[in-house]
N, C-alpha and C positions, 0 to 999 in steps of 0.2 A: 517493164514487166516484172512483176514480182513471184515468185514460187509460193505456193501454200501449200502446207504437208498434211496429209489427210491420212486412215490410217493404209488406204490402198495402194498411191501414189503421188509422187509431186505434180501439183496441177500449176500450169502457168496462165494467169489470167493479169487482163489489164485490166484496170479500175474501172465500174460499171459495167463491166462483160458478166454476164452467168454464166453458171456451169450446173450438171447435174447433179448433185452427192447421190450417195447408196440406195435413196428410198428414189430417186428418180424426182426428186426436189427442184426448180429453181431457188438454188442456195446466192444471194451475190455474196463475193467473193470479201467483203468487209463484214459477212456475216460468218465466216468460215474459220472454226477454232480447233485447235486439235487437244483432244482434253489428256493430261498426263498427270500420273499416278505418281505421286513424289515418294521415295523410296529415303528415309534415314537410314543409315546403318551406323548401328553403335559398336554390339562385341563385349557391353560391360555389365557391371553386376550394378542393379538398380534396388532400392525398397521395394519390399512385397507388394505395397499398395500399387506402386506406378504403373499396371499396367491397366487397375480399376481406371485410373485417372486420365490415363492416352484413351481407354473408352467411351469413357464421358465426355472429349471433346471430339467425338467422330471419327477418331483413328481406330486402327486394327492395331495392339503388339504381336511383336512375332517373338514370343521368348522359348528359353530350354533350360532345363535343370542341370546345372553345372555339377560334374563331379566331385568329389572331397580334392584330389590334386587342382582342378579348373579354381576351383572354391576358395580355396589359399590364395591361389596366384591375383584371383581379381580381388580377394580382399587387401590384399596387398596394395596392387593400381590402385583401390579407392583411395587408398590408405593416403598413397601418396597423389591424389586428385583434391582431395578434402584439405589436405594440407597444405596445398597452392591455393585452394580458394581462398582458405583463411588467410594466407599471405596476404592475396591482394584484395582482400576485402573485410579485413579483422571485423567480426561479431560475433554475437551469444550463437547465431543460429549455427556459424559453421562452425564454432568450436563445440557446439551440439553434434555435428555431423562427425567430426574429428570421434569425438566419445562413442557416438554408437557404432562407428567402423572397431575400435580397437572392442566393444564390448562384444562385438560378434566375433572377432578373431579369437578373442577368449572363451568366448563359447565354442567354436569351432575345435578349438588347439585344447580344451577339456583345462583350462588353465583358471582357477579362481582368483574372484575378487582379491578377497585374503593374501592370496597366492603372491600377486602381482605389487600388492601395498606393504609386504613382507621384503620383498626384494626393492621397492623404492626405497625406503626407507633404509637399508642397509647399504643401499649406495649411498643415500644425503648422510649417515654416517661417517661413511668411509671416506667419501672425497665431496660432502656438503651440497648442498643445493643451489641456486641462483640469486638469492636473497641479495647480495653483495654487489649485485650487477656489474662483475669483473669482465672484462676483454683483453683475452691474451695477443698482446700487438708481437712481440718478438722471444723467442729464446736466447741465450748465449752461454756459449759452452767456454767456461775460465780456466 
């Protein structure tokens, strides 16, 4: 005998037995499905469009305008979400992703282009770029 959960009660029926449902139905019991409402939860900060797009495919989003402190902290998570993808999936698109997280962080943090290309550059000055392709294996102090 097998249980089937219905949204009233567990019903035990054996194969070929009926039973009633709600409207007062001969339901058999291989006809008898209980329909369940799949819930994601995320928590993150998405592209403005995604919620157009979970529309389009039949879903509802459930979203909320994150505060300027909320707004940091997941640009952040993205920050470093984008940066794992790219890891384990090196392309143009997620190193696209990578760029428009930091260009919103700069817009965010009121910080310019200019700004940011000012201070690159005065680093690969001061202690050079990657070019070289150097890997520090060890120190040693003489």
């Amino acid at each position: 005998m097998r249980s089937i959960r219905t949204r009233h009660k567990n019903i035990k029926a054996k194969p070929g037995n009926k039973f009633r449902d709600r409207h007062d139905y001969n339901v058999p019991p291989k006809q008898v499905f209980a329909v369940h409402i799949k819930k994601m939860r995320y928590n993150k900060l998405v592209r403005d469009k995604i919620p157009d797009i979970i529309r389009g495919k039949g879903e509802t989003p459930v979203t909320r305008i994150a505060s300027d402190e909320e707004y940091s902290e997941k640009l952040k998570e993205k920050l470093v979400e984008e940066v794992k993808e790219y890891s384990e999936n090196p392309s143009k698109e997620e190193l696209a992703d990578i760029l428009e997280v930091i260009k919103a962080i700069q817009e965010h943090e009121n910080i310019s282009h200019q700004e940011i290309e000012r201070i690159r550059k005065k680093k690969a000055l001061e202690r050079g770029g990657f070019k070289k392709r150097l890997i520090l294996e060890e120190t040693k102090k003489e």
